[in-house]
Every structure is written in C-alpha cells, then in structure tokens.
N, C-alpha and C positions, 0 to 999 in steps of 0.2 A: 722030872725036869724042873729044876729053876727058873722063876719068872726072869727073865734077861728086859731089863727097862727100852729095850732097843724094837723096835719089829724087825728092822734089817736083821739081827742076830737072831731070831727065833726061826725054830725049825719049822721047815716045810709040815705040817698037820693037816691039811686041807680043814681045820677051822675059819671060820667067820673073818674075815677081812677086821669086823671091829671089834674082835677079842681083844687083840696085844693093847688099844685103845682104853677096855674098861678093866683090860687087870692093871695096866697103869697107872692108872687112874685111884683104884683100890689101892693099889701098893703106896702111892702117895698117899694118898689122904691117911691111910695106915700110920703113916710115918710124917705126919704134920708137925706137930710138937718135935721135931726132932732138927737139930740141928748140927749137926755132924753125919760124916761122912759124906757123900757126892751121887749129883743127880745127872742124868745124861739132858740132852735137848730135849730128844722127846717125850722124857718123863715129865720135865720143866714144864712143855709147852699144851702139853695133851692138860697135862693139871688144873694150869692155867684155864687153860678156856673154858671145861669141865667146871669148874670152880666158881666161875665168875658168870656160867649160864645157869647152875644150880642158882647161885646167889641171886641174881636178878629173878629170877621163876620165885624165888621164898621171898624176895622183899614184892613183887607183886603182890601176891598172893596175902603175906601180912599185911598191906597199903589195904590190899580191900577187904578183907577179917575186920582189921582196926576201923575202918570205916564204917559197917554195916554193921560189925557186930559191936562193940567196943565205943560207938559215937565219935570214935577221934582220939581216945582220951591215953590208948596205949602206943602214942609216937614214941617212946624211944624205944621200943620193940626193935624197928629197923635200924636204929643205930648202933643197938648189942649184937646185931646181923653184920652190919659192917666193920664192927673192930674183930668182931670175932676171924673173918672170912681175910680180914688185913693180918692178922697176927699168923693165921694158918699160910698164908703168903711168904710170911718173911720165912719160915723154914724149909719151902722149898728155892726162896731166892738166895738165902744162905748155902744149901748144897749144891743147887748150881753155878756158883762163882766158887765153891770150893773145887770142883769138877776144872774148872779152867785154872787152878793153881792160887787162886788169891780172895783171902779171908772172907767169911760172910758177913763181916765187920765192915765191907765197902760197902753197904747198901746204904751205909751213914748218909754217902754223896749223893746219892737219887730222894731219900729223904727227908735231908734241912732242907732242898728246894723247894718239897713240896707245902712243910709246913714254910717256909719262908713266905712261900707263894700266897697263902692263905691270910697270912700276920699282915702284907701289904697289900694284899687285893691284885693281886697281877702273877693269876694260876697259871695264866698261858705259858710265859717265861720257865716256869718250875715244869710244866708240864714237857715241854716241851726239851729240856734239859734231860727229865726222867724219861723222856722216850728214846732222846739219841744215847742215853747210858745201854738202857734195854737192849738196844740195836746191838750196839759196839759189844757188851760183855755178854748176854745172853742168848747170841746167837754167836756165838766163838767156841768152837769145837773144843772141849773134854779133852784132858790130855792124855795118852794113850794110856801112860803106862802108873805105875803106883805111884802119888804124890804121898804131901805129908797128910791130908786129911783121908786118905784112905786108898784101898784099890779102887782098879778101874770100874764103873761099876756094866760094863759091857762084860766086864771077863767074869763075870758070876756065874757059875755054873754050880 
C-alpha cells in the first residue's frame, strides 16, 4: 500500500491511531526541498506543528549547550536553526497552495509583511496579516481532482 497523506483515506489496519501522523510526517520532511506537486491539509498541518515542536526542543536544547558548554560564544547556532526550519516551510507552504489551485509563488503576500513588519517595528500588523492568509488559503480544501501542479494527492494509490 501507498502512504495516502490523508488518515481519513487510509485503510482500516488496526494500527496505532499515531501512525498516519509520523509516516506524514516522514513523507514531508522527505520531500522538504521540494517544491512541486501538492500537499493535502493534513499533510501541511501534522508537518507543521511536528516541525516547529522538533525546532523549539533543538533551539532549547542548543540555547543551553551554547550556554554551559560553548560560554555564549556559538549564538548563531540558533539562527542556522531557524533559516533552516523557515526554508524547510516554504516547501511545504508551496504544495499546499498549489493543492488549492494557486501558485506557491503567493507566499510572496504573507512574506513582505512580515519582513515589512520587522523593517518598521510593527510585527503585530504583519503578524497578524500572515495569520488571516494562513486561515483563509491554508485551511481551504485541496481541489479534488487533477490541477495543473499535479494529481490529487488523496488519489495516490
């Protein structure tokens, strides 16, 4: 069987409840660097979070290495942590707006605001801008059937 990015789509197994969760999981991070083809919600979102609780556990955990062991002296450790963990992002926010029919080249809109936001000191506005995008395009169902960035990726079998 094919990993199907969905759980609703996957066959009854009597496996683990949080299987379809860590082979999603895998299957993303697999396919980070990649920016083509399309990602369902769930794939998107399980990544997401997955992602951003790995990253915070390794920016701890570097925050007190560099501390204890290092005196201080290797702060941009965590910032290679976080361009890294932002670049790994854009490819799965790429497939999932390609998933709802429109380029992964819209992600432009959610971030001039946020660097905009940084340039003038007034994140919240940006912030807040790139939250109601996420809302509106990121939780908007996957179109069923084949677009131009690829098939469905429900219908993988």
């Amino acid at each position: 069987m094919e990993f199907k990015p969905d759980p609703l789509e996957q066959e009854k197994s009597g496996d683990s409840f949080l299987k379809p969760f860590f082979k999603s999981y895998l299957f993303s991070l697999r396919h980070a660097y990649d920016f083509t083809g399309r990602a369902t919600r769930f794939e998107y979102w399980v990544y997401v979070i997955l992602l951003w609780a790995t990253k915070w556990l390794l920016f701890i955990g570097l925050t007190i290495a560099i501390d204890t062991i290092f005196d201080g002296e290797l702060t941009i450790l965590p910032f290679i942590l976080n361009v890294l963990v932002a670049v790994m992002t854009l490819g799965i926010h790429a497939r999932r707006l390609q998933d709802i029919g429109i380029s992964g080249l819209w992600q432009v809109f959610y971030i001039i605001p946020l660097v905009a936001g940084w340039i003038f000191l007034n994140p919240s506005i940006a912030g807040g801008f790139t939250f109601a995008f996420t809302c509106i395009f990121l939780f908007w169902p996957g179109e069923k059937e084949e677009n131009r960035f690829g098939i469905d990726p429900r219908d993988m079998s």
